[in-house]
C-alpha positions in Angstrom: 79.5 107.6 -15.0 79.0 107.9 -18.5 76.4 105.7 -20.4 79.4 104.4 -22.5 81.5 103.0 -19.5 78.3 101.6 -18.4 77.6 99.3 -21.8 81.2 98.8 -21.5 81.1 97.2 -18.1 77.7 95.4 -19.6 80.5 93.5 -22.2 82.5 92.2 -20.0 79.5 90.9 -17.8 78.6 89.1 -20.5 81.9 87.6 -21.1 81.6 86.5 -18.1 78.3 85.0 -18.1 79.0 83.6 -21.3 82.3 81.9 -19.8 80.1 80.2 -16.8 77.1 79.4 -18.8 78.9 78.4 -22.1 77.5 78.7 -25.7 73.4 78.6 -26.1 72.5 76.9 -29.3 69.6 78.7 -30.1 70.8 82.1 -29.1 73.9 83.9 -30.4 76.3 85.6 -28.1 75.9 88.8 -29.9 72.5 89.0 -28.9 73.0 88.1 -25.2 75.4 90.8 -25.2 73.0 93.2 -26.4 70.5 92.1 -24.1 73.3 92.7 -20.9 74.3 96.1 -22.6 70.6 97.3 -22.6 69.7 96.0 -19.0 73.4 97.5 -18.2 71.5 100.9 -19.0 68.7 100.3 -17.2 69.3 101.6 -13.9 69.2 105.2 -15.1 66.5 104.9 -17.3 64.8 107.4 -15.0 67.6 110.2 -15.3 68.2 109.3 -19.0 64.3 109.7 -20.4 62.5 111.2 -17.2 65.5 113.5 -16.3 64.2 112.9 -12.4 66.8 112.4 -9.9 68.1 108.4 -9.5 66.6 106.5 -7.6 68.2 104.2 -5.3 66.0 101.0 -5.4 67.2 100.7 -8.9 70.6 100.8 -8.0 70.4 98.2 -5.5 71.3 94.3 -5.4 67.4 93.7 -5.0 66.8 95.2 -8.3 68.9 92.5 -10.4 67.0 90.1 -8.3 63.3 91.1 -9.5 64.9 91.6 -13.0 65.7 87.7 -13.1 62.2 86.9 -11.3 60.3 88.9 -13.8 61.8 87.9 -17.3 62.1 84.2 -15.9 58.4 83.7 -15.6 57.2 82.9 -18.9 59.5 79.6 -18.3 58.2 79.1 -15.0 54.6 79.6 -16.4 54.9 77.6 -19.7 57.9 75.3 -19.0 61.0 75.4 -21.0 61.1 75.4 -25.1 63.6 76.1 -27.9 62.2 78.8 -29.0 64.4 82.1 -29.4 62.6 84.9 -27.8 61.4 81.9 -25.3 65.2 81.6 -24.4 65.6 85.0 -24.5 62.6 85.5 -22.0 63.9 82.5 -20.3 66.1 81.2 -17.5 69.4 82.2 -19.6 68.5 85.4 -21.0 67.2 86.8 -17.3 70.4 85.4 -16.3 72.3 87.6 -19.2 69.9 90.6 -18.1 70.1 90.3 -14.1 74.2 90.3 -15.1 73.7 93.7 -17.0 72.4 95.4 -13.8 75.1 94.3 -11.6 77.5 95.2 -14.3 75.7 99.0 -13.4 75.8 98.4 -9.7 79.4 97.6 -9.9 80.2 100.1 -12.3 78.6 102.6 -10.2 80.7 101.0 -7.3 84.0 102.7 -8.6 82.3 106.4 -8.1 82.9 108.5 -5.6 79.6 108.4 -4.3 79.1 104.8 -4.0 76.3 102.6 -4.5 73.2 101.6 -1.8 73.5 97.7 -2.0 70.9 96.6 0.1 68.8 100.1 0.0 65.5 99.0 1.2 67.2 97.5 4.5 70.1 99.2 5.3 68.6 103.0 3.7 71.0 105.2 1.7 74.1 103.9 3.1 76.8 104.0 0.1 79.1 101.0 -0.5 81.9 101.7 -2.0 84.2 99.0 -4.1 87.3 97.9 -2.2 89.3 100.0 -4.9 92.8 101.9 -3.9 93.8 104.7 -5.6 91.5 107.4 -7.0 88.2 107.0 -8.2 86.8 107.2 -11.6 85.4 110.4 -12.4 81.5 111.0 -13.2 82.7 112.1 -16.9 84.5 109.5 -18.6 88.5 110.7 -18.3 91.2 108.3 -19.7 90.1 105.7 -17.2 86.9 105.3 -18.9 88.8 105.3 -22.5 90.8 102.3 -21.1 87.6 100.4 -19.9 85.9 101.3 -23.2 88.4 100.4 -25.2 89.1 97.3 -23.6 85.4 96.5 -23.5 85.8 96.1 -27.6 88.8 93.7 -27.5 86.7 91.6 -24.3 83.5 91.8 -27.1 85.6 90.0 -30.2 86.6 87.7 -27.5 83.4 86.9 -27.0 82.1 86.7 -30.4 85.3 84.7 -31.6 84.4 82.4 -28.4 81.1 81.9 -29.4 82.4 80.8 -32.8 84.6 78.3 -32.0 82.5 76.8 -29.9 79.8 76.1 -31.9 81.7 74.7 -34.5 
């Protein structure tokens, strides 16, 4: 899957997370979906930069979980403040980040080839999403149009959200 379906599927994560975690006041939504875009990229950071073959412990649901662990700590360490980069580094942006990772896991999911879930357990074993009917393509075809497009209308949702609510 293209990088653009992936940021796509890292919108509507946020969306998501947004809807269950509700406006912060400190942080805008805008930035909390840039921050699930960029961790929705993540994954493939080794193919993109490195161009070395994927690796599946990235692409596993243990990866989201050390994510979380990881940008959650300075709150753990320091307790919880209002600061931005603070929230951002805290419980609710590793929340926003961990959701950008599973929005690549479960984008990866609709592949042909599947995703390792629980990779260091299980091994190489490829889980594919309960999906009927054909699978999207690795290039982006018309499917990925549709789920890119409809990424942008879920993203002024978002922002429009965010706006009313903090009114």
């Amino acid at each position: 899957m293209e990088f653009r379906t992936h940021i796509s599927f890292g919108v509507f994560f946020a969306l998501l997370g947004y809807l269950i975690l509700g406006p912060n006041e400190h942080v805008e939504a805008f930035d909390l979906a840039l921050l699930t875009c960029f961790f929705s990229l993540l994954p493939n950071i080794d193919w993109y930069i490195f161009k070395m073959k994927r690796t599946w412990a990235t692409h596993s649901l243990f990866f989201p979980a050390a994510i979380f662990l990881l940008m959650s700590l300075p709150t753990f360490i320091y307790g919880e403040s209002t600061g931005y980069l603070h929230v951002i580094m805290g419980y609710h942006g590793a929340t926003f980040a961990a959701l950008g990772v599973l929005s690549h896991i479960f984008a990866d999911s609709f592949t042909t080839t599947g995703v390792p879930l629980l990779y260091p357990i299980i091994g190489r074993r490829h889980v594919l999403f309960p999906y009927l009917g054909p699978r999207l393509r690795f290039p982006d075809d018309y499917k990925g149009n549709y789920v890119q497009i409809s990424s942008i209308v879920a993203l002024i949702v978002l922002l429009v959200l965010d706006y009313l609510l903090k009114q």
